[in-house]
C-alpha positions in Angstrom: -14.2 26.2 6.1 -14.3 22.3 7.3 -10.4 21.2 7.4 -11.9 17.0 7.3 -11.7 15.6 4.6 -11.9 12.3 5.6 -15.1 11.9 7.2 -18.0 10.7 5.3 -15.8 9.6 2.3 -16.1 6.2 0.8 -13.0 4.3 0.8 -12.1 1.1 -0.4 -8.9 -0.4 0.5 -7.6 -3.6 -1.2 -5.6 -6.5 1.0 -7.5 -4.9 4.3 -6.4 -8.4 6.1 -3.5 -7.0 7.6 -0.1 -4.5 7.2 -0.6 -1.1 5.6 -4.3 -1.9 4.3 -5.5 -2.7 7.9 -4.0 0.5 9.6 -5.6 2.4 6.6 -8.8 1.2 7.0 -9.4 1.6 11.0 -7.6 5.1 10.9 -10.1 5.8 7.8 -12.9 4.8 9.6 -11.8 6.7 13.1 -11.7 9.8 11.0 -15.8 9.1 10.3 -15.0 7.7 6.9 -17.2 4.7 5.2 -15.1 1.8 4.6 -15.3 -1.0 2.1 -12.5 -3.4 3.3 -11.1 -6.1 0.4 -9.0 -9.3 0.9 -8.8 -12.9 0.2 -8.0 -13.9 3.6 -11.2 -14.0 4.6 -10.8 -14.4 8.5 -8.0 -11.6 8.8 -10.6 -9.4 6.9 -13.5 -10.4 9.5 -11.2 -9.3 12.2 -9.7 -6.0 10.6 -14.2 -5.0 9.4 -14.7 -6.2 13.6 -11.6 -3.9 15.6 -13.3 -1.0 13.9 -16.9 -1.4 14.8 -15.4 -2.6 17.9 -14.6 1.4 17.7 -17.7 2.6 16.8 -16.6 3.0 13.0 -18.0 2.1 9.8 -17.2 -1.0 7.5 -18.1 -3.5 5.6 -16.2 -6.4 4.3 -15.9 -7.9 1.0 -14.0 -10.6 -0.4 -12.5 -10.0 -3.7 -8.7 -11.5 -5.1 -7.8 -8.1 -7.1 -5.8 -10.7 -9.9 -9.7 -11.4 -10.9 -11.2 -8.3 -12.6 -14.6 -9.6 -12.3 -14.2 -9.8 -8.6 -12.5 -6.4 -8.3 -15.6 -4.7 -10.5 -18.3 -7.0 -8.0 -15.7 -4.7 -5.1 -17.2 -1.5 -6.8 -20.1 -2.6 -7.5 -20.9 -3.4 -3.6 -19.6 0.1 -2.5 -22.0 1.9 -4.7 -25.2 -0.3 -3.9 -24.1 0.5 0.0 -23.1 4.0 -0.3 -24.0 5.4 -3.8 -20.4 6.2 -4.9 -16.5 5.8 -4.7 -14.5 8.4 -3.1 -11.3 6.6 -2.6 -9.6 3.8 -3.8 -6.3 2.3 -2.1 -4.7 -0.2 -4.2 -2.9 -1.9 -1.6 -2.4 -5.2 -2.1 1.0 -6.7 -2.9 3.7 -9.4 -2.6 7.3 -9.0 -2.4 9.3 -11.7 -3.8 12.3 -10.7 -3.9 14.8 -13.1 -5.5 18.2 -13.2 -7.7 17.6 -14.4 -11.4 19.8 -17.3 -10.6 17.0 -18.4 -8.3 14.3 -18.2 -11.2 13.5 -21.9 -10.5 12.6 -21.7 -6.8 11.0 -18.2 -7.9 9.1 -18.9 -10.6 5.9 -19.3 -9.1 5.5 -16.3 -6.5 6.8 -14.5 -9.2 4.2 -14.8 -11.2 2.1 -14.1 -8.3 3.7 -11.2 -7.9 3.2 -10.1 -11.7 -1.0 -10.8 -11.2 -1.4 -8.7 -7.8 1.3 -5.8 -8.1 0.4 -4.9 -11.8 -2.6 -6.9 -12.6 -4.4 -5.9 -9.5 -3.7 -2.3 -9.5 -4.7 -2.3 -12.7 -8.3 -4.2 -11.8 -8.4 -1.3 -9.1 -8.5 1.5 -11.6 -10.6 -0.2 -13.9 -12.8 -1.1 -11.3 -13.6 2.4 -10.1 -12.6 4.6 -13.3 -16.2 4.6 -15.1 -17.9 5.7 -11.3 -15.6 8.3 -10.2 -15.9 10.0 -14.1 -19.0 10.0 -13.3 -19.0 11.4 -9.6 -16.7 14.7 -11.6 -14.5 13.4 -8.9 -12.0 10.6 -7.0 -8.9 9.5 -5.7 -7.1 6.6 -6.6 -3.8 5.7 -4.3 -1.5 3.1 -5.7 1.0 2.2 -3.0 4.3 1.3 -5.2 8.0 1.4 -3.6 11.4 3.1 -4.0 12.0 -0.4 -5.6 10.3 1.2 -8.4 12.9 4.1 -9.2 15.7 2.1 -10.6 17.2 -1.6 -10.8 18.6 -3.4 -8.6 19.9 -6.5 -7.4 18.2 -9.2 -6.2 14.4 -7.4 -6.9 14.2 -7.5 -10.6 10.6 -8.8 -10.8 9.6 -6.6 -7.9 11.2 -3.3 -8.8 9.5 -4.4 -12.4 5.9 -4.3 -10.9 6.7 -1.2 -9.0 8.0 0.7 -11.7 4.7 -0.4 -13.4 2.7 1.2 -11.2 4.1 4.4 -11.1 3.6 4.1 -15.0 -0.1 3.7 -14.2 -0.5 6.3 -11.8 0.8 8.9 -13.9 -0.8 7.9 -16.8 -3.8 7.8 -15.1 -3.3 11.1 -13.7 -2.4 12.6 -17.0 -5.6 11.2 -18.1 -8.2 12.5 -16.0 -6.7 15.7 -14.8 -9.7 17.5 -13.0 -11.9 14.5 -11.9 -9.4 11.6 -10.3 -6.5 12.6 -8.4 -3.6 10.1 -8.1 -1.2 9.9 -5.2 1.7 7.3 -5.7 3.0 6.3 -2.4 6.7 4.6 -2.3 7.4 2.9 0.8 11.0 2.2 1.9 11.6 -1.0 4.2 8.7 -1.3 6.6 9.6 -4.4 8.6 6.5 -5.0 10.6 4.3 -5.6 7.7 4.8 -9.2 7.4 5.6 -8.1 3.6 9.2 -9.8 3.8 7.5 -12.7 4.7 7.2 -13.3 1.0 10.8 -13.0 0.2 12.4 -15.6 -1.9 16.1 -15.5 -1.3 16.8 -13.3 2.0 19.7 -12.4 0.6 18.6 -10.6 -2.2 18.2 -7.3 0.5 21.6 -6.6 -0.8 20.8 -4.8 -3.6 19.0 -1.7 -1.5 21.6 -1.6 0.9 24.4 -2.7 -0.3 27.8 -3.2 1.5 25.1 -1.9 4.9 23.1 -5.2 4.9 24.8 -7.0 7.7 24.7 -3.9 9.9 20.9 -3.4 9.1 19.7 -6.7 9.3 22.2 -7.7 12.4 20.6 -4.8 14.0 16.8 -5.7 12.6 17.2 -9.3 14.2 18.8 -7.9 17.8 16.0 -5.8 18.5 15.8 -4.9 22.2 17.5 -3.3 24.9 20.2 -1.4 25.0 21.2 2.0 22.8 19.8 0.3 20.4 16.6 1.4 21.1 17.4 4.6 19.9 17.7 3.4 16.4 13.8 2.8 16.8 12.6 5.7 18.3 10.7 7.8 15.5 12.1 11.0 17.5 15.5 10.1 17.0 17.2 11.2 14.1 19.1 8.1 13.4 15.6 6.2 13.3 16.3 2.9 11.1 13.0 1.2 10.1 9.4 2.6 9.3 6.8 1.4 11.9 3.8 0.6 9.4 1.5 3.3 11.4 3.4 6.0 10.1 3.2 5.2 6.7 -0.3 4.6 7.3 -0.2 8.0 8.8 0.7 9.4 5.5 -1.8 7.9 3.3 -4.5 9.1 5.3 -2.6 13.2 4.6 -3.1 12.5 1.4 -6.8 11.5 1.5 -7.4 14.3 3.8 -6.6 17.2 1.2 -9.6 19.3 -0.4 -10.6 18.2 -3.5 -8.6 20.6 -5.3 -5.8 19.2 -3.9 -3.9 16.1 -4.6 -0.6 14.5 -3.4 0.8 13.5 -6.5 4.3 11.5 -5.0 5.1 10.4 -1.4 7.9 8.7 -0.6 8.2 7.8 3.2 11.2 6.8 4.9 13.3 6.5 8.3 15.2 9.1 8.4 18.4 6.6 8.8 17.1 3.9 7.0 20.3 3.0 5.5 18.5 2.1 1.5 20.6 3.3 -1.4 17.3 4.2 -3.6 
């Protein structure tokens, strides 16, 4: 009995420029998967469909903003004229603008941004390939949320919002079409090297997922380097602070490479001394 189940699966992975949905893609396509890479930054997504037929893999690119549902079904529509179905889709695009509501007027706008990709385009992702995998008798739709999602806190209202509303949309999706898509929700803790926090309103709304910790995380964050320190970013050690993005990456592609009787229905990933209070 084969123990792949990666290669030779069609995956499509949303905001494929860079962070998470880059390192899903190549490791996809090193596993002998076909990949259909999506993103609106057009060069970053050149480069990301290049490094992996630089390594002999499979992909093709395709531009498509996942707040535009028209765009998002075009996405589809490209991996089935290529490959004649949808095995996988990774709804991985997202923005993190995290921001007290006192700062609503410096907010406003990446808020609303945040509202059209988080929900909006996890919701164009399911739409988009829903009709094609009921008809396959088969798929798997991964929805990357965060432990944001699990409960309210300060300083990541709107976020937390539009994670919470994905896991809403995974399980209902999942309750759905029991026996023809699986649905894995995967909830990220802090994963600094994704350029995510570059979208961060007020840096000091952090507070609310660590609490009274913040200074001694984000002190030790910035001071990076040598010393014992470096123990705190060693993966073997136990007090490990912050996620390097390959080994969430490393995750997602467990839960894609289950039978198809299988699914991963909840992962949450974390440093095993991250410090969060969710």
């Amino acid at each position: 009995m084969s123990t792949d189940h990666v290669a030779d699966k069609v995956i499509i992975v949303t905001g494929a420029s860079g962070g998470f949905g880059r390192l899903v893609a190549q490791k996809a396509a090193e596993r002998r998967a076909w990949v259909v890479a999506a993103d609106i930054n057009e060069p970053e997504l050149a480069a990301t469909v290049d490094s992996i037929r630089d390594r002999g893999g499979t992909a093709q690119a395709v531009f498509a903003d996942v707040t535009d549902l028209d765009q998002m079904e075009a996405l589809a529509a490209a991996a089935i004229e290529k490959y004649g179905r949808i095995d996988v889709m990774v709804n991985n695009a997202g923005t993190m603008p995290l921001a007290f509501h006192a700062d609503h007027a410096r907010a406003a706008e990446a808020w609303d941004r945040c509202i059209d990709v988080n929900i909006k385009g996890v919701l164009h992702g399911i739409m988009a390939v829903h009709d094609q995998m009921i008809s396959q008798g088969r798929g798997h739709v991964i929805n990357l949320s965060s432990i944001y999602g699990n409960f309210p806190v300060a300083g990541a209202g709107v976020y937390g919002a539009t994670k919470a509303a994905v896991n809403f949309l995974s399980e209902s999706l999942r309750v759905e079409s029991q026996g023809q898509i699986k649905v894995t929700t995967v909830k990220p803790t802090g994963v600094p090297a994704t350029g995510l926090g570059a979208g961060v309103v007020n840096p000091e709304a952090i507070v609310g997922i660590l609490g009274t910790r913040a200074p001694e995380y984000l002190g030790t964050v910035r001071a990076r380097g040598g010393g014992a320190d470096d123990e705190l970013f060693d993966p073997e050690n136990m007090g490990y602070l912050a996620l390097d993005p390959e080994l969430l990456a490393d995750q997602i592609m467990y839960a894609i490479d289950q039978p198809w009787g299988v699914s991963i229905g909840d992962i949450t990933v974390r440093a095993s001394g991250d410090r969060f209070l969710l």
